[in-house]
N, C-alpha and C positions, 0 to 999 in steps of 0.2 A: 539450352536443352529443355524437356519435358519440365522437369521441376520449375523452371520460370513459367512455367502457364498461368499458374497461382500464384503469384509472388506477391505481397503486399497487401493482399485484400481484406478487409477484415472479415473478422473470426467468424461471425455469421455467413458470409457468404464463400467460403470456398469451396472447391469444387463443383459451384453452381453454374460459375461463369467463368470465362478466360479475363486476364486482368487485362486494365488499360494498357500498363504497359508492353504485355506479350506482343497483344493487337498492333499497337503501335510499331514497335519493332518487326515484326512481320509481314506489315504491309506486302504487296508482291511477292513476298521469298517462295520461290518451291524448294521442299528437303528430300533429302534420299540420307538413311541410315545406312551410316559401313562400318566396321567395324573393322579398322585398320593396324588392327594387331593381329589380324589374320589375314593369311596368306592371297587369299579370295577376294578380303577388302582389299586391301593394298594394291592388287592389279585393277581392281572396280574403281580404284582411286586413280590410278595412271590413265586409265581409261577415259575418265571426265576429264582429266588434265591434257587428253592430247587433244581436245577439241576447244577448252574453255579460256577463256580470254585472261582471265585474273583468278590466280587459288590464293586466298587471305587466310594465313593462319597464326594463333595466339599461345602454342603451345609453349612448353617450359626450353629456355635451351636447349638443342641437340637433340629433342627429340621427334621430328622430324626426320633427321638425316639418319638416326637408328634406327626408324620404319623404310628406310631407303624411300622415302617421300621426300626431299629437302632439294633444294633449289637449282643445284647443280646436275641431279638427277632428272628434276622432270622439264629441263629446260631440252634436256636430250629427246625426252618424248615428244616434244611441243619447242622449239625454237621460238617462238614469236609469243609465249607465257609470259605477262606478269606478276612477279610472285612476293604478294607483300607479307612481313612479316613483323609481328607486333610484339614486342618485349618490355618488359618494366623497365630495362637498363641498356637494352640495344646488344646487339650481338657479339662485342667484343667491351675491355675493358673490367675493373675489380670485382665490381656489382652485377655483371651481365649473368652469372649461373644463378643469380638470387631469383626468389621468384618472388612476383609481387602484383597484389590484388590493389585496386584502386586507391584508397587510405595510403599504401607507402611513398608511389610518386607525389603524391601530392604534398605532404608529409616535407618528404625530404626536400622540394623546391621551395619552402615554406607558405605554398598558398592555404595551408589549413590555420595555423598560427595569423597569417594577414588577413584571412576571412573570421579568424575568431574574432580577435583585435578589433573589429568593425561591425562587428555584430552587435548592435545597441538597440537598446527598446526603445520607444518614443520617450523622449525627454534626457535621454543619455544614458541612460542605466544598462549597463553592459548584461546580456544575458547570460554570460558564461560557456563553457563549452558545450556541456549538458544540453543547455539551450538553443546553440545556436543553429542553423537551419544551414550549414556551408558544406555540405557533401560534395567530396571528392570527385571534380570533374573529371578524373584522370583517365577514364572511358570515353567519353565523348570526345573532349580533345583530342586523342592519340587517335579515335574514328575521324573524325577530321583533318588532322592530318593525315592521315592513310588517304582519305578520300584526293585529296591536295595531290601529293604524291602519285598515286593510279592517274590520276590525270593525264598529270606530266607525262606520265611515262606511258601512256594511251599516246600521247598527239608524240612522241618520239618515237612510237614504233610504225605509226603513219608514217616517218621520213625514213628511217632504217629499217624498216623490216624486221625489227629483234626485240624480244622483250627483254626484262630484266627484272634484277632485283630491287624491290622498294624496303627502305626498312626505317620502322619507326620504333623511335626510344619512347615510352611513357613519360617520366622523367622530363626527357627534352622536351618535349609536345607540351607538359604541361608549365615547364621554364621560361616556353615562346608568350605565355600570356601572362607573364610576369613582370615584365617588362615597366610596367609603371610601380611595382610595389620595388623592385631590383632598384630603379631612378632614385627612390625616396631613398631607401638605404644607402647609395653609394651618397648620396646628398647627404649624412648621416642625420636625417629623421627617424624616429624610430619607426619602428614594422612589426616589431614581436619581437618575442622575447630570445636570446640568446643559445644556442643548441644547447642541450644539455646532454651527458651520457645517461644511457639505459639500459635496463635488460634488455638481451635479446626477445 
């Protein structure tokens, strides 16, 4: 949204410039605002959907399908739609109505505890958490996987003529590149430290 135009920049310069990162991220995009809690939007939404190749959305479970926007529905307007859908926990399962901002996948898969853990300054001196520079990839990956995913499911509706649904867990996406810190621990080396329980 508008509020990321300035994100990060420092304190002298905002609202002077758009930030790198905005820039960056918007490369090519054209936007149109709708406002799809109303009736007006919601058909200007159907509208873009029956002609558009791929509708990517990151909303909170279920919400979607209460704007009668959701996969089932606009597959009816558009047959040959991919429609990928991005959640902390994937669309079914304990955790799937939770919601959750980059920090909890990562979190929970324990790549922020294996990225702490290895955070050392020259000479071995551990930086601590405070310190350490290991932000939650949990965006990017789960964008990559999405991108993976739309692929696939682009060169199959080249042979069937159908789109479908794509749908990425955050969680999983960020699980899949675990893979060597999961080796170590099942090797029982350590990785980090033990769960612990916490406040909500």
């Amino acid at each position: 949204g508008d509020t990321f135009r300035h994100i990060w920049l420092p304190q002298d310069v905002v609202a002077k410039r758009d930030a790198y990162e905005f820039q960056w991220v918007g490369i090519g995009k054209r936007s149109v605002v709708l406002n799809i809690q109303a009736a007006e939007g919601r058909e200007l939404f159907k509208g873009l959907a029956r002609w558009a190749d791929i509708v990517i959305e990151n909303f909170s479970l279920g919400v979607m399908d209460r704007l009668g926007l959701g996969y089932e529905v606009l597959k009816q307007e558009n047959p040959r739609l991919i429609y990928a859908t991005i959640k902390g926990f994937g669309l079914d399962g304990p955790y799937a109505p939770r919601h959750a901002a980059a920090p909890i996948p990562a979190g929970m898969t324990g790549w922020t505890m294996a990225n702490w853990e290895n955070a050392e300054l020259p000479g071995g001196e551990s930086r601590g958490f405070q310190g350490s520079r290991t932000n939650a990839p949990s965006d990017e990956v789960s964008g990559a996987s999405a991108a993976i995913g739309l692929l696939a499911a682009l060169y199959s509706r080249e042979k069937s003529g159908v789109g479908q649904l794509v749908e990425i867990s955050m969680q999983e996406a960020v699980a899949a590149w675990m893979v060597s810190w999961y080796h170590e621990y099942f090797e029982q080396y350590p990785v980090g430290n033990a769960p612990m329980r916490c406040k909500d």
